[in-house]
N, C-alpha and C positions, 0 to 999 in steps of 0.2 A: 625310508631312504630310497632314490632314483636309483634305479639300475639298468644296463643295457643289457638283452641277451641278442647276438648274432648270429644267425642261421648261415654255417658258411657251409653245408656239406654235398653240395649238390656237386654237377659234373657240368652244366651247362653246353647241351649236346647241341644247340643251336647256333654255337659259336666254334663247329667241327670246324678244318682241321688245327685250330691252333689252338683251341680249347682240345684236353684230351683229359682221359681219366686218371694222368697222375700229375697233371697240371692244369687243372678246371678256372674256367671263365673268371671267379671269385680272385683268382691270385693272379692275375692278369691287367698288364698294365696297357690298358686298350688304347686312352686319349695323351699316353704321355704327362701324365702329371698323379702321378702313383696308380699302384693296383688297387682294385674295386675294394676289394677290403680296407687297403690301407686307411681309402677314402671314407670308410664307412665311421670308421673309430675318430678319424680325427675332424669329420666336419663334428660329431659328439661333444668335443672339449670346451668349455666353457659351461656344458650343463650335466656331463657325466663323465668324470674323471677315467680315466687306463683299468684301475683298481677294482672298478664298479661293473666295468664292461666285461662280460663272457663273451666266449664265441664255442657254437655248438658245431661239430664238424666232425667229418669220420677221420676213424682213427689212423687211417693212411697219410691224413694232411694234417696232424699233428704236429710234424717238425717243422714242415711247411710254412704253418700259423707262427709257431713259434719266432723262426726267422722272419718272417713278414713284420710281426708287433712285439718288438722285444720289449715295450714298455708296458706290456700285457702281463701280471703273474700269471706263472705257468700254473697255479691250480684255477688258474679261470677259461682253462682252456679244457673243455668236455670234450670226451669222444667217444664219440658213435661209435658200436661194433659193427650195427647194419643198420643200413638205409632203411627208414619205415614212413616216409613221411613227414607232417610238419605236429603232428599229434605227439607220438611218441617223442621225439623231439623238445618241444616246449614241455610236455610232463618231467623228463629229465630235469631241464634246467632251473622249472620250477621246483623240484623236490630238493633240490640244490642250494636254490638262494631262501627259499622257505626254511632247513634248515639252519643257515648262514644268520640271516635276517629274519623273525617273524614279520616285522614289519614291512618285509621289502616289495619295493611296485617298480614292476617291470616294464619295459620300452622292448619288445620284440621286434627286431630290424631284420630284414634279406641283407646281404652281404654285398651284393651287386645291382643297387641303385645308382642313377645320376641325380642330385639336388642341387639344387642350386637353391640361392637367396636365405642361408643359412639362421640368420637371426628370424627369420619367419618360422622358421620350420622350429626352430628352437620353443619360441613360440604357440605353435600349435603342440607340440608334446607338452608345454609346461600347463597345458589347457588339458590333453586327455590327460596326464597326470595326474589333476587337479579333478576332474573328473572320478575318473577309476579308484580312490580315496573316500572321496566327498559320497559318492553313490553306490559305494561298493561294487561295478559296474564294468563290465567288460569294454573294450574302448579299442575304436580301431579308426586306423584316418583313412580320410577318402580325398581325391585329388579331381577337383573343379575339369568337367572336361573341354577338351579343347576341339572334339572333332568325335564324329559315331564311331571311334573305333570298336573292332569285332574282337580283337586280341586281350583284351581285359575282360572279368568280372565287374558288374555294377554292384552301387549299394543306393539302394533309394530309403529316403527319408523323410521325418516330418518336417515341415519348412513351416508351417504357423506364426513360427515368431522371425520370421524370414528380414524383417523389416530392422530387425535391431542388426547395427550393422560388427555390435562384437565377437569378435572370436567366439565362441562357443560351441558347445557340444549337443546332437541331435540326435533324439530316438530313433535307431534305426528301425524303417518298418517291412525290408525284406530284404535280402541277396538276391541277384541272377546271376545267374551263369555269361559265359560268353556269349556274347547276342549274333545272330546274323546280321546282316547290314541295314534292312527295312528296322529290323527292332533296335538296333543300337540310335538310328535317326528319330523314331518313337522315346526311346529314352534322354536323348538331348531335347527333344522339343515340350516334352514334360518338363525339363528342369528343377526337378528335384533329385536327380538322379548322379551319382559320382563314383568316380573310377574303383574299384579296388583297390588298394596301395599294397594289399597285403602285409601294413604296420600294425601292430597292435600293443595295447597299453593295460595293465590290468595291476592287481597284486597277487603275488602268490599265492598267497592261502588264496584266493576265489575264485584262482582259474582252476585248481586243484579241488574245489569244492565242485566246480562246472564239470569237471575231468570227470568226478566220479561220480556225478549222476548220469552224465550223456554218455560217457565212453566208459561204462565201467571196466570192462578188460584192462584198458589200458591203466585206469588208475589202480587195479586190484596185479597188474604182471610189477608194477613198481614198487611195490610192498616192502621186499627186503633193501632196495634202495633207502626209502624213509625208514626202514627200519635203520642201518645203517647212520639215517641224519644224512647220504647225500653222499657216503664215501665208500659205495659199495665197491667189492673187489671186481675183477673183470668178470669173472665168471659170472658172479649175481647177473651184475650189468647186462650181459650177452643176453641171459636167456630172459632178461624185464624187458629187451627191444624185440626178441621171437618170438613172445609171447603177447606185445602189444597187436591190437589193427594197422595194417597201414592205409593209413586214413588221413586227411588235414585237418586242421585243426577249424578250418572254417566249416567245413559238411559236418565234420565230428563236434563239434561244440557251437560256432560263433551262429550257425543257420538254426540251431536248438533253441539256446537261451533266449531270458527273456528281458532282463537288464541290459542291454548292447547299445552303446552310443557311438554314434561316428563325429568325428571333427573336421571339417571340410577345408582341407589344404591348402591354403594360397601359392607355395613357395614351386619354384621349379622342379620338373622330379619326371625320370623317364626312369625305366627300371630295365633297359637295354636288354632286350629280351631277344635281339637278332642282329644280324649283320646292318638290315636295313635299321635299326634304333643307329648305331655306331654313324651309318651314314648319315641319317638327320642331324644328329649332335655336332657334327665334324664341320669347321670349315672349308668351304669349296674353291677354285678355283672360277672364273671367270667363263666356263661353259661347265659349273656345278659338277664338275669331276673332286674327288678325295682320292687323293694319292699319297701313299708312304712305302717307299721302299725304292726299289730300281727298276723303275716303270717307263714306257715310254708310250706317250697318246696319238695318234694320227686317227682325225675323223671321226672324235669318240665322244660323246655328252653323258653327263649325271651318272658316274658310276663309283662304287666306292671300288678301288686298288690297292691290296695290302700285298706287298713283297718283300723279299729277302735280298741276298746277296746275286741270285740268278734274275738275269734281265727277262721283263714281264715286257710284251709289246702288246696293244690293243689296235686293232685297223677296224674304222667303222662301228665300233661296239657300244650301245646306248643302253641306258639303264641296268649295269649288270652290277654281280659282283666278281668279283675273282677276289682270291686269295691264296697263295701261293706259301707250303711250306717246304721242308726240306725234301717231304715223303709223299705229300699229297699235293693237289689242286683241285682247291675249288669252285665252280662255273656256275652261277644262277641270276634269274631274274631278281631283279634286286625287292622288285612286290611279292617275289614265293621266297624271302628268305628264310621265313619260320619252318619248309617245308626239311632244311637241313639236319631237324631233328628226325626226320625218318629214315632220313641216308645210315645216322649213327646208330640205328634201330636195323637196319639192312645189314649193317656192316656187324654187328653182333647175332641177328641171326644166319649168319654165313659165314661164323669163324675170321673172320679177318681183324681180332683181336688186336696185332699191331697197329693198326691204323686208328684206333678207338683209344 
């Protein structure tokens, strides 16, 4: 049986000040046509029902979720006592639905993607699906790139059979890390090479088999979990995530193994990782300004403008961001947006806790 599990428990410190840590990026309704979550579950429908779908998340945004996806059962909704990564993480969920389902093959989704061209993408899972079954095989999608970006991980692959023009699934034959720009242009010009989507496709029992040759801690701290069958009390729980690595699941496992296939994405997909991802996505006006809120432009080009009720004026200001909230504002070049995760790193080493 297809299952989804969703990774929603991050804080998405790149999306300061309107992202905060008791209202994170995931539960945010960035483009006006629901919260990133919402969207995660319902572009799913037609190939994996409410019922099938988890979402793994800490245990502060539990009620959160639950109001977000009331067509969600509340026992599909896991939570994290602590933050450990993407390892401890998918061990949980899998120790869960392996319980639930022996048979069950999972769809590991981030929470806060942009996709578009939905029957494609439907498509490509029913392909690692079909995969991760068939070859007992770890399965993660990769996304055809459009430009050297340096903000992703790659996944380069065997292209051999490059010529057959179906769907299908590709020996992965190594990960990199984030490239600098000479090497991300080196990896476009190769062209075997594709983005990281950070999606992955497997079945329980084999990522649980992989867990516990590559990461054993983490598969040996989840013990009274499967002892349990998946319903361990809090306590258990607490001390299977203190006890895990905090590690991903990519360096902990996917860079390990030796069955790994990637399936090369056609379908739209940005996984808005910053102020400037929002900005690209957004439609612009007519000197490429995005503006939402009570803004006023004299003099100004290409800048994304998020306000509230307090009047924002810009005079002469090209390529920025501003964002405006009740307690903060925020000013950046709109190419150093990813830099605002170290503000919220700044602002936690310096006690300024309200603002975070």
């Amino acid at each position: 049986m297809k299952y989804a599990v969703i990774m929603a428990g991050g804080i998405g410190t790149r999306f300061w000040p309107v992202s905060r840590k008791e209202h994170p990026k995931q539960f945010l309704d960035i483009f006006g046509d629901g919260t990133l979550i919402q969207n995660t579950i319902a572009r799913l429908q037609g190939l994996i029902p409410p019922e099938r779908c988890l979402v793994v998340t800490h245990e502060r945004y539990v009620e959160k979720t639950k109001k977000q996806l009331p067509a969600l059962p509340e026992e599909n909704i896991l939570a994290e006592p602590i933050s450990r990564n993407t390892a401890p993480c998918i061990t949980y969920a899998a120790t869960v639905l392996a319980a639930r389902d022996p048979e069950a093959t999972m769809a590991v989704l981030p929470a806060d993607h942009v996709i578009g061209n939905v029957e494609q993408y439907h498509k490509t899972l029913d392909v690692a699906f079909d995969t991760a079954r068939e070859r007992d095989a770890l399965v993660t999608i990769g996304i055809e790139p459009t430009y050297p970006a340096t903000g992703y991980g790659y996944i380069q692959y065997d292209g051999t059979d490059e010529d057959d023009p179906k769907l299908r699934a590709h020996p992965v034959q190594t990960f990199a890390e984030k490239p600098d720009p000479s090497t991300a242009e080196r990896f476009i010009d190769a062209g075997d090479f594709l983005w990281n989507s950070g999606m992955f496709i497997w079945q329980a029992d084999t990522i649980l088999a992989q867990i516990e040759r590559h990461l054993p801690d983490a598969y040996d701290a989840f013990a009274p979990v499967r002892a349990a069958e998946g319903t361990a009390d809090a306590e258990a729980l607490t001390e299977a995530f203190r006890n895990s690595p905090r590690i991903s699941i990519d360096y902990g496992v996917m860079e390990q193994a030796d069955t790994v296939y990637v399936v090369p994405g056609t379908f739209d997909w940005n996984d808005v990782g910053d102020w400037r991802a929002v900005y690209d996505l957004s439609d612009k006006d007519e000197l490429g300004n995005v503006i939402e809120g009570n803004v006023i432009m004299q003099d100004s080009s290409r800048c994304y403008v998020r306000a509230g009720d307090r009047l924002v004026v810009l005079v002469g200001i090209h390529d920025k961001v501003v964002v405006d909230t009740d307690d903060a504002v925020l000013v950046c070049d709109r190419e150093n947006a990813q830099q605002v995760k170290q503000v919220v790193e700044y602002l936690h080493a310096h006690q300024f806790d309200e603002y975070v």
